[in-house]
N, CA, C and O atoms as a Maestro MAE file, in Angstrom:
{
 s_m_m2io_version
 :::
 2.0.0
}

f_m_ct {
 s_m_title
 :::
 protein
 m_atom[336] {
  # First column is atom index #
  i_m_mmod_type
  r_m_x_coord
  r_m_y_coord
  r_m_z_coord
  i_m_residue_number
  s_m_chain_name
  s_m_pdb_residue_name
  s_m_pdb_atom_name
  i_m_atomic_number
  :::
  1 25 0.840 -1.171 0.000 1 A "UNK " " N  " 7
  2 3 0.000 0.000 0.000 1 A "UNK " " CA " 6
  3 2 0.887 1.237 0.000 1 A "UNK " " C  " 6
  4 15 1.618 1.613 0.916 1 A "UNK " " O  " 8
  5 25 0.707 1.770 -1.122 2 A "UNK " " N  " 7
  6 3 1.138 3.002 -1.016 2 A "UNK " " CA " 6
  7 2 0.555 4.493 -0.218 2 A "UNK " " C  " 6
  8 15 -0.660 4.665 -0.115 2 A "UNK " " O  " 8
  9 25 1.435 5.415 0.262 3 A "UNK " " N  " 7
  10 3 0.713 6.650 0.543 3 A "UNK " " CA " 6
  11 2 0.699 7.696 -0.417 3 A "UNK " " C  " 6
  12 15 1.735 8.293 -0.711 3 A "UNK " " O  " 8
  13 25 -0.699 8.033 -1.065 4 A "UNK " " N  " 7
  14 3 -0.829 9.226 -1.889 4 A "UNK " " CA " 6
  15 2 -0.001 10.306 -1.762 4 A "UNK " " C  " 6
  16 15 -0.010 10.473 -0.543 4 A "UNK " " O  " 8
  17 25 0.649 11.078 -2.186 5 A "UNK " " N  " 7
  18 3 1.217 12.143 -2.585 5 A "UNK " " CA " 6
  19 2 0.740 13.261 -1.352 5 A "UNK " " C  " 6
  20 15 1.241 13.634 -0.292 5 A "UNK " " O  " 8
  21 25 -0.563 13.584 -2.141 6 A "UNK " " N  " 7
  22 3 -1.715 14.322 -1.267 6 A "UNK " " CA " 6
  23 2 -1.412 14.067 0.145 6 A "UNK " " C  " 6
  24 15 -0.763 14.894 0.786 6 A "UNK " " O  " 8
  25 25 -1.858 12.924 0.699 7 A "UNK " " N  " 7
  26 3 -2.041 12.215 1.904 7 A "UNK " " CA " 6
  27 2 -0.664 12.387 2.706 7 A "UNK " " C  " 6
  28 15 -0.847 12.294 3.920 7 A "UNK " " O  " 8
  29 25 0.785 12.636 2.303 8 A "UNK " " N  " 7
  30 3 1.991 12.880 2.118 8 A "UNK " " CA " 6
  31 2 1.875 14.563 2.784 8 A "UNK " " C  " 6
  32 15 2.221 15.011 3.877 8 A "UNK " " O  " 8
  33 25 1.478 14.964 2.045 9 A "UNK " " N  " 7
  34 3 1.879 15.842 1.688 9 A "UNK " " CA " 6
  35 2 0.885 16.980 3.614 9 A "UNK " " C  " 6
  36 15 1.437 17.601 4.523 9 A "UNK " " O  " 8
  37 25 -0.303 16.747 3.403 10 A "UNK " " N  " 7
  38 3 -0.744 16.757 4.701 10 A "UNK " " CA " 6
  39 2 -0.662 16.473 5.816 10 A "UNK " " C  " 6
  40 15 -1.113 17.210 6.693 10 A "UNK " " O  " 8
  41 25 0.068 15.076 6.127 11 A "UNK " " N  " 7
  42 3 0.878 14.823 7.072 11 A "UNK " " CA " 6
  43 2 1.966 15.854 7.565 11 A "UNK " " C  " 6
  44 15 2.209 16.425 8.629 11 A "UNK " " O  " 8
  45 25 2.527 15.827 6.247 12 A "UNK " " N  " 7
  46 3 4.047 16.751 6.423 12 A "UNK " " CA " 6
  47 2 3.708 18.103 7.010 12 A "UNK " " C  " 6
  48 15 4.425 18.628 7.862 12 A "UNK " " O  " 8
  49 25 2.270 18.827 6.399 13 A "UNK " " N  " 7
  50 3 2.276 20.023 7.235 13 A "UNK " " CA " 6
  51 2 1.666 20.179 8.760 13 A "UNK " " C  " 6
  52 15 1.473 21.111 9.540 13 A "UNK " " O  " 8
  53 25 1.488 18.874 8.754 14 A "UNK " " N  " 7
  54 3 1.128 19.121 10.415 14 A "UNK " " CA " 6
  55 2 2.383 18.568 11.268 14 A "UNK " " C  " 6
  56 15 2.109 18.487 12.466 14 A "UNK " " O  " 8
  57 25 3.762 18.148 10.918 15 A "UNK " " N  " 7
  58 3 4.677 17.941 11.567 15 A "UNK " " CA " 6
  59 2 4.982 19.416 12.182 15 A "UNK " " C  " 6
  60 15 4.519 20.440 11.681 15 A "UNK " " O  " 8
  61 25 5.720 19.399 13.195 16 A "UNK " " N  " 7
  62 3 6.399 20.942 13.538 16 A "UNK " " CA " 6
  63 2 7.671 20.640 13.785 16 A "UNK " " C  " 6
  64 15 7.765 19.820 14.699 16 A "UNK " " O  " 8
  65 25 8.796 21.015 13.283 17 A "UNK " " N  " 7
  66 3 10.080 20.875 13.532 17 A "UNK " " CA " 6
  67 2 10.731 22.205 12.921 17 A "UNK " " C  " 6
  68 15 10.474 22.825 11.889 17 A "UNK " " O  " 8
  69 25 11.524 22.382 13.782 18 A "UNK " " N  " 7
  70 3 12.942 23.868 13.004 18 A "UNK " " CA " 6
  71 2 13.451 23.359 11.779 18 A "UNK " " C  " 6
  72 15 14.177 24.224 11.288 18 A "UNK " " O  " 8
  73 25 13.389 22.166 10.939 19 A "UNK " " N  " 7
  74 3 13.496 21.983 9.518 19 A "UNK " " CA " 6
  75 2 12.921 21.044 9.321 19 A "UNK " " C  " 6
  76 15 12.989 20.080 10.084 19 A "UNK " " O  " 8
  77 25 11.987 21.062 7.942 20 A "UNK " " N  " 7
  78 3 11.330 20.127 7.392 20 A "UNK " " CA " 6
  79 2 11.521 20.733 5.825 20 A "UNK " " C  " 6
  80 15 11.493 21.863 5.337 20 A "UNK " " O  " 8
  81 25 11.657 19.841 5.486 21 A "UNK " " N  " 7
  82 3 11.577 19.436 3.626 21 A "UNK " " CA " 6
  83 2 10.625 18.396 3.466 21 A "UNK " " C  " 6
  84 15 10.415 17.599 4.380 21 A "UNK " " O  " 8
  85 25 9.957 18.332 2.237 22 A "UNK " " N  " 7
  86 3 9.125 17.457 1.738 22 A "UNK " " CA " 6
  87 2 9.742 17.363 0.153 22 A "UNK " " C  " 6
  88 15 9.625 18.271 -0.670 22 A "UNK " " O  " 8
  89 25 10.679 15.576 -0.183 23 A "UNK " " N  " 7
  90 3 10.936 15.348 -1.077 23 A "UNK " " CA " 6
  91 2 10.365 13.899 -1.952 23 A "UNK " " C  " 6
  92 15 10.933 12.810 -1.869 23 A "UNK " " O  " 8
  93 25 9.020 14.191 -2.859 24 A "UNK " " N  " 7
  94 3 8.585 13.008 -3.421 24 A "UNK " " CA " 6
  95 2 9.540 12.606 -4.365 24 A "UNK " " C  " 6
  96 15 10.258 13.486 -4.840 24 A "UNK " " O  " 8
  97 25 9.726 11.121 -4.831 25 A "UNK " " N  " 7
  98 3 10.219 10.811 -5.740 25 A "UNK " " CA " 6
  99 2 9.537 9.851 -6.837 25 A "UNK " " C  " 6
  100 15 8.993 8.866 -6.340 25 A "UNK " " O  " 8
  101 25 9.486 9.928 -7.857 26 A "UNK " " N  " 7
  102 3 8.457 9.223 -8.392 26 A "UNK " " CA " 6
  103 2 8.967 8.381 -8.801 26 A "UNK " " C  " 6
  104 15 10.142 8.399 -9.167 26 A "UNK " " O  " 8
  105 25 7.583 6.617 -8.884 27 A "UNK " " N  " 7
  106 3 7.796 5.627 -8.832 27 A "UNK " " CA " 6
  107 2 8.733 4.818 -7.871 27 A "UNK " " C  " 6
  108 15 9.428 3.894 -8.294 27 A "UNK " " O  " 8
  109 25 8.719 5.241 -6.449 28 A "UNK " " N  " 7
  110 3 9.614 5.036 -5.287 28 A "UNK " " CA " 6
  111 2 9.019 4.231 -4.590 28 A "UNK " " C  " 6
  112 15 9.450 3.142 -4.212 28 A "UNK " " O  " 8
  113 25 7.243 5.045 -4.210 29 A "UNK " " N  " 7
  114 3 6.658 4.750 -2.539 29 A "UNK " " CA " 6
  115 2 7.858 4.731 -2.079 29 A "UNK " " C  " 6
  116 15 8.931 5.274 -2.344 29 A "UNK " " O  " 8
  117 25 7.253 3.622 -0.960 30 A "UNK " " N  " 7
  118 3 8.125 3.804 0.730 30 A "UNK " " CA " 6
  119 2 9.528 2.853 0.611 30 A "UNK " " C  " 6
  120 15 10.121 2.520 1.636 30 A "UNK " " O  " 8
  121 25 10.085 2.375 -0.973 31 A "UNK " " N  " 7
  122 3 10.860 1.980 -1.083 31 A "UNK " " CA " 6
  123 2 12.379 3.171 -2.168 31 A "UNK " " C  " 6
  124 15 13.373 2.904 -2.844 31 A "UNK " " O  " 8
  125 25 11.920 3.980 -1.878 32 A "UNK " " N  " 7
  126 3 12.759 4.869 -2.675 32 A "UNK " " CA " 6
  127 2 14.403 4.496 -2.406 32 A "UNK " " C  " 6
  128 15 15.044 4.189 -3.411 32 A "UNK " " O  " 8
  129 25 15.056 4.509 -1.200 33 A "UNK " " N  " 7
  130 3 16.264 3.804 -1.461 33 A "UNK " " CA " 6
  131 2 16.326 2.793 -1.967 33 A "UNK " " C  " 6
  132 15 17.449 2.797 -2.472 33 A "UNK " " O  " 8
  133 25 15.862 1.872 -2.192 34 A "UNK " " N  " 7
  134 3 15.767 0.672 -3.211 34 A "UNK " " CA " 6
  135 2 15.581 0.888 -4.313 34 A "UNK " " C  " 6
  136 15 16.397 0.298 -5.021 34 A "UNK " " O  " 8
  137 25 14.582 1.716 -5.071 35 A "UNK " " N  " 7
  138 3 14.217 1.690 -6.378 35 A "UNK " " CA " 6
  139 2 14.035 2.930 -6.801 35 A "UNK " " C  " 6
  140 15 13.079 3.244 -7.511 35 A "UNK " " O  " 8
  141 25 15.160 3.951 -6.303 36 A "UNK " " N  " 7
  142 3 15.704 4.974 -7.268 36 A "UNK " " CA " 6
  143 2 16.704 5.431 -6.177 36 A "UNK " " C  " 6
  144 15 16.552 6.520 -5.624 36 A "UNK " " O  " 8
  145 25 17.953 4.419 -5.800 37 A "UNK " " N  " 7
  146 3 18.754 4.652 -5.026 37 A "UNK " " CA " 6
  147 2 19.398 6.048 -5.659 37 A "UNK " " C  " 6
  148 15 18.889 6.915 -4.949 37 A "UNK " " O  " 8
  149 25 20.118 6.612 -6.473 38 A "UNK " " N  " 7
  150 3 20.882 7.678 -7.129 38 A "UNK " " CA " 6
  151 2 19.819 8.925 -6.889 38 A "UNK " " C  " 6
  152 15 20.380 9.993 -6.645 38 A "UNK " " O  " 8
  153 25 18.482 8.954 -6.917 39 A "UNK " " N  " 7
  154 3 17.748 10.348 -6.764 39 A "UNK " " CA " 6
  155 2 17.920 10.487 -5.191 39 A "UNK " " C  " 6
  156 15 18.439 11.426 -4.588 39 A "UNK " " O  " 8
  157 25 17.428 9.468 -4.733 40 A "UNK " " N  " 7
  158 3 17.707 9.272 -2.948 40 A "UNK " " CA " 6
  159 2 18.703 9.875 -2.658 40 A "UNK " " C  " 6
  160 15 18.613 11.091 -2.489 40 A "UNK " " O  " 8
  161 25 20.168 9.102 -2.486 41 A "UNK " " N  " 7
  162 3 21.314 9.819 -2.771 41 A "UNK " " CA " 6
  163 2 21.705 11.017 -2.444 41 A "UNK " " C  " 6
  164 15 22.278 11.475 -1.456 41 A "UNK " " O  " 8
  165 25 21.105 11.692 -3.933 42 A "UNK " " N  " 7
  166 3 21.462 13.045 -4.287 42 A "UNK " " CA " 6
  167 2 20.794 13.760 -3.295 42 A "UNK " " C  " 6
  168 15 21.422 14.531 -2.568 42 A "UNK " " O  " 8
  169 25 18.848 13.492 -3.110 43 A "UNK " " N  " 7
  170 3 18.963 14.032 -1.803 43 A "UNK " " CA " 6
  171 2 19.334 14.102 -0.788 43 A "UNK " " C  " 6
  172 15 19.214 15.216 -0.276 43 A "UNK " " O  " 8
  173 25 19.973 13.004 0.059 44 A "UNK " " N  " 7
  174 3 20.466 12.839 0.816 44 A "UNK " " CA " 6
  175 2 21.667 13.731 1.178 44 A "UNK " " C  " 6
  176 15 21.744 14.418 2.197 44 A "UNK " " O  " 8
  177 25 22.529 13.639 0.279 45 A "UNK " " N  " 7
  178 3 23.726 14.479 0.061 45 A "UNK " " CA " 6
  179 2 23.280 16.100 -0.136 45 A "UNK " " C  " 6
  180 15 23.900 17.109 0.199 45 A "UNK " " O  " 8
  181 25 22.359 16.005 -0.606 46 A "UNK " " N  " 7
  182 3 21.650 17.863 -0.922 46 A "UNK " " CA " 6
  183 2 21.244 18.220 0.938 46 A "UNK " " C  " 6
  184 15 21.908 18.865 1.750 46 A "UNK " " O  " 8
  185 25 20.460 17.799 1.043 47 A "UNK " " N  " 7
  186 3 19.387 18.162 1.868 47 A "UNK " " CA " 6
  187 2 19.956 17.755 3.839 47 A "UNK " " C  " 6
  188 15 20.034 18.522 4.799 47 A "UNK " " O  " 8
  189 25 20.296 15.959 3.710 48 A "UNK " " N  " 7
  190 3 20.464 15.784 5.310 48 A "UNK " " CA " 6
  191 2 21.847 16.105 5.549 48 A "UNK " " C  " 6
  192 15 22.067 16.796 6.544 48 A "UNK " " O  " 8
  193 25 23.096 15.647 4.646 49 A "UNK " " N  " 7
  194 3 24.629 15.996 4.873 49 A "UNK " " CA " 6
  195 2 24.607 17.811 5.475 49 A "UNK " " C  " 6
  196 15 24.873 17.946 6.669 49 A "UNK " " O  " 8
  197 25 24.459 18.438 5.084 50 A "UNK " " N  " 7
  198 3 25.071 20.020 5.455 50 A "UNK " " CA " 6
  199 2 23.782 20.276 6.713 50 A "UNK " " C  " 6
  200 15 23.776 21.428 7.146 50 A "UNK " " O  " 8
  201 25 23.090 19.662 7.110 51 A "UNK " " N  " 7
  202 3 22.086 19.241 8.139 51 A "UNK " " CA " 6
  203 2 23.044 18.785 9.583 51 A "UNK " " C  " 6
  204 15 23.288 19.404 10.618 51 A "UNK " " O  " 8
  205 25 23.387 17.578 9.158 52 A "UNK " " N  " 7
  206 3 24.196 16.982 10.216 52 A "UNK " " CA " 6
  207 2 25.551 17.433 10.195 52 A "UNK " " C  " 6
  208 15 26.127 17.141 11.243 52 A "UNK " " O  " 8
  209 25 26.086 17.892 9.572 53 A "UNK " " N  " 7
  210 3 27.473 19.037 9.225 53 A "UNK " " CA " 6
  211 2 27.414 20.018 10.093 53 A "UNK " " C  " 6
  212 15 28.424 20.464 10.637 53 A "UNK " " O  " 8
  213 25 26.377 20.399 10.285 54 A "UNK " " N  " 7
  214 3 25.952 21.680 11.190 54 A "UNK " " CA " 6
  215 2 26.345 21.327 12.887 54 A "UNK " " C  " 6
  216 15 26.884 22.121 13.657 54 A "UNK " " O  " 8
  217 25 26.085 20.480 13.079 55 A "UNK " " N  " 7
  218 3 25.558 19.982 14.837 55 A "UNK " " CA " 6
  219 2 27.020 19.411 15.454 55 A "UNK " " C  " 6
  220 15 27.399 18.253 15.277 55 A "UNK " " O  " 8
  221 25 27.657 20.271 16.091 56 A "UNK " " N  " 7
  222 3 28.730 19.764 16.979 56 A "UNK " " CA " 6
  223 2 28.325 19.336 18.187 56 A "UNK " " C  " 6
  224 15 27.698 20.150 18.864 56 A "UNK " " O  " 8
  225 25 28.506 18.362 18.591 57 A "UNK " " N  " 7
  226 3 28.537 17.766 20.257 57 A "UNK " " CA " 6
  227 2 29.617 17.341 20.441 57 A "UNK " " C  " 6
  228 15 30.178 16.350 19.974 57 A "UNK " " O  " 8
  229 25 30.231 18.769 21.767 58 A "UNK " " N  " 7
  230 3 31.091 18.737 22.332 58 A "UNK " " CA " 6
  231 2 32.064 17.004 22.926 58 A "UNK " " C  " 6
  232 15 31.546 16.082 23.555 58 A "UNK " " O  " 8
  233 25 32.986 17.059 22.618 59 A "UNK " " N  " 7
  234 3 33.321 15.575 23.192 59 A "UNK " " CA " 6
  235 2 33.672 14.651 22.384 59 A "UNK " " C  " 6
  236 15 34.442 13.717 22.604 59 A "UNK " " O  " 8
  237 25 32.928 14.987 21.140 60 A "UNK " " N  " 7
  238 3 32.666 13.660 20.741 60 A "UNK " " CA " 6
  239 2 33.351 13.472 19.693 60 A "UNK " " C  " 6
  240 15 33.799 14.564 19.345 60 A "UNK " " O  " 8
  241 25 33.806 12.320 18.709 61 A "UNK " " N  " 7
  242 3 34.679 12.486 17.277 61 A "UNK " " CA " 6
  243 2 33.624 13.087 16.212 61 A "UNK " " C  " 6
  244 15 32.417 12.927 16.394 61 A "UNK " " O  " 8
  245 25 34.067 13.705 15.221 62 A "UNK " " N  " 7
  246 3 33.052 13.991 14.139 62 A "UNK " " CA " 6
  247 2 32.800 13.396 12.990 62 A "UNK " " C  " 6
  248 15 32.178 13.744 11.986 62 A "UNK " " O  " 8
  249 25 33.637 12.021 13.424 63 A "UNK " " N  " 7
  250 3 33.816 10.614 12.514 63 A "UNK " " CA " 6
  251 2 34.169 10.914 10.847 63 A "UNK " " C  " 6
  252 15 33.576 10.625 9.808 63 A "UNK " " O  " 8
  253 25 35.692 11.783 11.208 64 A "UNK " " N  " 7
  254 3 35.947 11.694 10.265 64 A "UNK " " CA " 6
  255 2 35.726 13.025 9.244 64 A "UNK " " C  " 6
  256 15 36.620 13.143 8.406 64 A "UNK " " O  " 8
  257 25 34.775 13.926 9.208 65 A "UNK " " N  " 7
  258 3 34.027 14.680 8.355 65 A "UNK " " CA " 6
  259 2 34.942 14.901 7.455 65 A "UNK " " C  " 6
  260 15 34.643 14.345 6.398 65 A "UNK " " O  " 8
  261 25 35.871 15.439 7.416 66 A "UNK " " N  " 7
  262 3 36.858 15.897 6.131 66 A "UNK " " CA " 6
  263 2 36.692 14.874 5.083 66 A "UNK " " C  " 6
  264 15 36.448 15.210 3.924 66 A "UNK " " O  " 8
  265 25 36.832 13.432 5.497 67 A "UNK " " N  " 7
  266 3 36.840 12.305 4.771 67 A "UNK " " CA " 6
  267 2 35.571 12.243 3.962 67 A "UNK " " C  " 6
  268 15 35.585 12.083 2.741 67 A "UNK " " O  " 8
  269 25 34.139 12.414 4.894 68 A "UNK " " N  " 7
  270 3 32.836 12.366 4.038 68 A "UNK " " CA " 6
  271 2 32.948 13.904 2.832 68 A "UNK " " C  " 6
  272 15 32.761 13.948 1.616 68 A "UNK " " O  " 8
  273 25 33.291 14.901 3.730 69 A "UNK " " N  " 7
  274 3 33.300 15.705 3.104 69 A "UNK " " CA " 6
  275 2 34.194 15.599 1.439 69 A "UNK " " C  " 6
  276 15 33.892 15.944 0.296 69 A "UNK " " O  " 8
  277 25 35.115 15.093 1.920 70 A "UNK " " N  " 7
  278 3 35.937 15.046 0.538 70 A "UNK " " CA " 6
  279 2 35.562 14.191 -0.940 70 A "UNK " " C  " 6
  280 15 36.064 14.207 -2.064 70 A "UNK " " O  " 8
  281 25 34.473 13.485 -0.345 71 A "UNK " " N  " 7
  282 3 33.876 12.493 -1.401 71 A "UNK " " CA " 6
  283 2 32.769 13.516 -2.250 71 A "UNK " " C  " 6
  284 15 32.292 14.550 -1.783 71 A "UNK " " O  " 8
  285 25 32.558 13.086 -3.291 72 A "UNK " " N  " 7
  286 3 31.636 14.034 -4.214 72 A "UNK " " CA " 6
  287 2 30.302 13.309 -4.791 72 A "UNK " " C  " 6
  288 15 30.384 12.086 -4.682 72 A "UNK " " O  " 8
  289 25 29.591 13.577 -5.137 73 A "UNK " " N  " 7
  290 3 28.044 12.827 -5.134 73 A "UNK " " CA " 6
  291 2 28.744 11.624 -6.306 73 A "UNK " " C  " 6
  292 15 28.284 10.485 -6.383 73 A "UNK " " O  " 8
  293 25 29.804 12.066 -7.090 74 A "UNK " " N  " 7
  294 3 29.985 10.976 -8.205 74 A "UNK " " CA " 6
  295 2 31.038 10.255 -7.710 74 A "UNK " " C  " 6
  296 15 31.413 9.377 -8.487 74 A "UNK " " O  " 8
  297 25 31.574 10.320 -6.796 75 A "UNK " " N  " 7
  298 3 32.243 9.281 -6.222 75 A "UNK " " CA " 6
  299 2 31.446 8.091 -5.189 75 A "UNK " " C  " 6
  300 15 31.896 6.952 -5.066 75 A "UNK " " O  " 8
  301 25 30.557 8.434 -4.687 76 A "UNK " " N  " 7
  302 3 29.767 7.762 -3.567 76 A "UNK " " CA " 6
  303 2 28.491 7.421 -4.386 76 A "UNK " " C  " 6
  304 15 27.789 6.500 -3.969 76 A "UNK " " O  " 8
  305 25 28.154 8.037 -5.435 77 A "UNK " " N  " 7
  306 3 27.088 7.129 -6.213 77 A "UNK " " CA " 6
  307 2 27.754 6.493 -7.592 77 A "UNK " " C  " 6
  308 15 27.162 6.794 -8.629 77 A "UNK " " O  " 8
  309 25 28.838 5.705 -7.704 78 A "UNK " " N  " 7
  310 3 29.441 5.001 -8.589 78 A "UNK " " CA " 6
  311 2 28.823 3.933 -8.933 78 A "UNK " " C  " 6
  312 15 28.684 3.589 -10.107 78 A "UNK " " O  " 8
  313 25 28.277 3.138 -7.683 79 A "UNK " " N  " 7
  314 3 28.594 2.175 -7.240 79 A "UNK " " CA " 6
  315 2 29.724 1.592 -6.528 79 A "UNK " " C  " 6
  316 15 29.654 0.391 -6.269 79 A "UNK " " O  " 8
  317 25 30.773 2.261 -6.163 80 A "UNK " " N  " 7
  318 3 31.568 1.648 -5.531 80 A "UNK " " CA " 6
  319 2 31.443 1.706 -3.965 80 A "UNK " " C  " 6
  320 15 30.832 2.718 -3.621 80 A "UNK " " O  " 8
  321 25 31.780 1.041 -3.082 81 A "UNK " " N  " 7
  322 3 31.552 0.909 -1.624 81 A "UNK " " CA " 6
  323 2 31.844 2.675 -1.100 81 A "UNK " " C  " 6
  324 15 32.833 3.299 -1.483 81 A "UNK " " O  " 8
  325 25 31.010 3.139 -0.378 82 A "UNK " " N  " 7
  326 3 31.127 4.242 0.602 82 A "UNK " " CA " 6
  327 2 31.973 3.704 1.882 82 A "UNK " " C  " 6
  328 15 31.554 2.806 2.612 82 A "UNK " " O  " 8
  329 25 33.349 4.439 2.082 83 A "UNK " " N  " 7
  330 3 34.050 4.200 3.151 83 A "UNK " " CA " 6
  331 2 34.514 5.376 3.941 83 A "UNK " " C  " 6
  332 15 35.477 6.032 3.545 83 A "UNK " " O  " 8
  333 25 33.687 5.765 5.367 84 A "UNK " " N  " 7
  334 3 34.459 6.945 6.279 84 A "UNK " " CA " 6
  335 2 35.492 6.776 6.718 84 A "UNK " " C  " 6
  336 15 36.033 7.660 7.382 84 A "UNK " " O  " 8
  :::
 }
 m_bond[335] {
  # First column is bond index #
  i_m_from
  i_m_to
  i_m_order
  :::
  1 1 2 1
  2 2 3 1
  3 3 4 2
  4 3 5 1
  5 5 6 1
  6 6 7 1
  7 7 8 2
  8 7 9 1
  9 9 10 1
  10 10 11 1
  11 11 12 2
  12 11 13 1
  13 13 14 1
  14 14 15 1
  15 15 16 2
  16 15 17 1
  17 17 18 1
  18 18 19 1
  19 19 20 2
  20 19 21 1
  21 21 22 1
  22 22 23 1
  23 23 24 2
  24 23 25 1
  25 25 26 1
  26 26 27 1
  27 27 28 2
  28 27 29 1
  29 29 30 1
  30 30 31 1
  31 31 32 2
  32 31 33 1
  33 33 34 1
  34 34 35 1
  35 35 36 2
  36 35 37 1
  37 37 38 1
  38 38 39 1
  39 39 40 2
  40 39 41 1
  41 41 42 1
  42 42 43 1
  43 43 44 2
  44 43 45 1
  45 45 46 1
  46 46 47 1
  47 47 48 2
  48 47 49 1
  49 49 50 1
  50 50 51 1
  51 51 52 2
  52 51 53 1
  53 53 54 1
  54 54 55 1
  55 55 56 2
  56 55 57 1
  57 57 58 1
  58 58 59 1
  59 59 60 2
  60 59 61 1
  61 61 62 1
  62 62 63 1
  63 63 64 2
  64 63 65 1
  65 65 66 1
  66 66 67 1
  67 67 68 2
  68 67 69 1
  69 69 70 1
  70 70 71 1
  71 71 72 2
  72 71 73 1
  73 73 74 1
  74 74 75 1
  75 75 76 2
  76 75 77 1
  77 77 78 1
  78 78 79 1
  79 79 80 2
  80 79 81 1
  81 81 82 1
  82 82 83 1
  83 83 84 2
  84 83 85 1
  85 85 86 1
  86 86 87 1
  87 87 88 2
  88 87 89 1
  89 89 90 1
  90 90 91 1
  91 91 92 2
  92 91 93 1
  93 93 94 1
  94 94 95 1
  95 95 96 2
  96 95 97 1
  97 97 98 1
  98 98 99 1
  99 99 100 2
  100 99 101 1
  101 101 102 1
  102 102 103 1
  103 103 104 2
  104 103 105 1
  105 105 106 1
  106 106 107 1
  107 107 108 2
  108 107 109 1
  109 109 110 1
  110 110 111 1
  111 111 112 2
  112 111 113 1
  113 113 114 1
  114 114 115 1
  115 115 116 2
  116 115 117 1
  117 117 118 1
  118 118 119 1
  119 119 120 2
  120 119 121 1
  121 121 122 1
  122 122 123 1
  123 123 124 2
  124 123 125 1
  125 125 126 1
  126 126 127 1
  127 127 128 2
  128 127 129 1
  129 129 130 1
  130 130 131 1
  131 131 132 2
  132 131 133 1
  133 133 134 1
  134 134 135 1
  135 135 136 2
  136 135 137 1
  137 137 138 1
  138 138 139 1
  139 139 140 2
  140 139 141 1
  141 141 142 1
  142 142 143 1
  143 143 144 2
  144 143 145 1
  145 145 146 1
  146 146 147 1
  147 147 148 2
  148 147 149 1
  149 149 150 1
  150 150 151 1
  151 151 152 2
  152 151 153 1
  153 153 154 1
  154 154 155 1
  155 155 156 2
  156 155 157 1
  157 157 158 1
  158 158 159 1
  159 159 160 2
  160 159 161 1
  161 161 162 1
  162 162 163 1
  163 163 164 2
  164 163 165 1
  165 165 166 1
  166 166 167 1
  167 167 168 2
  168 167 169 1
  169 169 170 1
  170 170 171 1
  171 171 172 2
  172 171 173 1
  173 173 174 1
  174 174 175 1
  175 175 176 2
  176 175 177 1
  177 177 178 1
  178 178 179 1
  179 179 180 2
  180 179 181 1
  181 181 182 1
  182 182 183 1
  183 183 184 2
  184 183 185 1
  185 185 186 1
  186 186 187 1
  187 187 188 2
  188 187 189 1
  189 189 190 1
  190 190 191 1
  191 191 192 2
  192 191 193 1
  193 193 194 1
  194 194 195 1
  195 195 196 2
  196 195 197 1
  197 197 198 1
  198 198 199 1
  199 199 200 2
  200 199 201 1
  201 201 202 1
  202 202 203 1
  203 203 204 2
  204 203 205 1
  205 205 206 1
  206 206 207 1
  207 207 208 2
  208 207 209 1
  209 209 210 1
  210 210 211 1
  211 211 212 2
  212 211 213 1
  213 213 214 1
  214 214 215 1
  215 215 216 2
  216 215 217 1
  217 217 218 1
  218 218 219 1
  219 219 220 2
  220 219 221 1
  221 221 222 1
  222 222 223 1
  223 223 224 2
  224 223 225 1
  225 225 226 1
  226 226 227 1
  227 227 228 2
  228 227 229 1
  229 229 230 1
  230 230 231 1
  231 231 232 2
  232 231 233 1
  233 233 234 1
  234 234 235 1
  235 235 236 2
  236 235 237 1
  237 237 238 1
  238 238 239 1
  239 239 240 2
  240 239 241 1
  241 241 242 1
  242 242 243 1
  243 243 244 2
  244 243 245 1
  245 245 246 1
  246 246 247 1
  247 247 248 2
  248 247 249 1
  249 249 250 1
  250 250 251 1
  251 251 252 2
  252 251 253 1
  253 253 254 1
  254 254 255 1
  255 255 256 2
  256 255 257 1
  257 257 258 1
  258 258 259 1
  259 259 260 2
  260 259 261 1
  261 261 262 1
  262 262 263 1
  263 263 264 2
  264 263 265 1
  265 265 266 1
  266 266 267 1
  267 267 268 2
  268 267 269 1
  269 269 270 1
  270 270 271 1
  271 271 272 2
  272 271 273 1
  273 273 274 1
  274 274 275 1
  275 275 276 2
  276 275 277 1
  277 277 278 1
  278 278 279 1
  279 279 280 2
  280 279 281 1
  281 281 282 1
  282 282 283 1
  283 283 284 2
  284 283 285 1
  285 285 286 1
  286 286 287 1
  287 287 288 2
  288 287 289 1
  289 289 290 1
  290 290 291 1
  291 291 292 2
  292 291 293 1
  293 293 294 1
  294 294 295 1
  295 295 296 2
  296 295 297 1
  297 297 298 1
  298 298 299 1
  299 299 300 2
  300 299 301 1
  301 301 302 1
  302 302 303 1
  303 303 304 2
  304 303 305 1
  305 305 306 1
  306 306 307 1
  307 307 308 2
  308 307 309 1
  309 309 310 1
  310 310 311 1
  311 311 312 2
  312 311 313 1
  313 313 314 1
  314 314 315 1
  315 315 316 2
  316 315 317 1
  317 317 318 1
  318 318 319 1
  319 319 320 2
  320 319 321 1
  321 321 322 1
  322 322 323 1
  323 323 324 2
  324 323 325 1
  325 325 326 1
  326 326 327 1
  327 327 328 2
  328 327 329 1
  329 329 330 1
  330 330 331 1
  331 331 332 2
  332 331 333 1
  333 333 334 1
  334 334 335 1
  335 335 336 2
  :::
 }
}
């Protein structure tokens, strides 16, 4: 069962959070990393990376970031293995 667009889309405006995006992808449903892994991806890399880039907690390692950072959407959507 899929969720309508619409139905999507109303949900999303009754969330409340300090950031929200709403990104459909078509011919995905609720399997979009599976069956349009590369649009996923790209959002991913657009939208949650400079998201979680943002948020330092004191203490802690930042696993690396230079390393994620240094990879480019065409290196990490090759197909070849993603390694931090």
């Amino acid at each position: 069962m899929l969720t309508p667009p619409k139905m999507a889309r109303e949900y999303f405006n009754d969330v409340v959070a300090p950031i929200k995006q709403i990104e459909l992808i078509a011919d995905a449903g609720h399997f979009a990393a599976f069956l349009q892994p590369q649009h996923f991806l790209k959002l991913l890399l657009a939208h949650v990376r400079p998201a979680g880039e943002s948020i330092v907690v004191p203490g802690h390692c930042d696993f690396e970031a230079a390393t994620l950072k240094s990879q480019s959407l065409s290196e990490v959507g090759s197909g070849e293995p993603f390694h931090r």
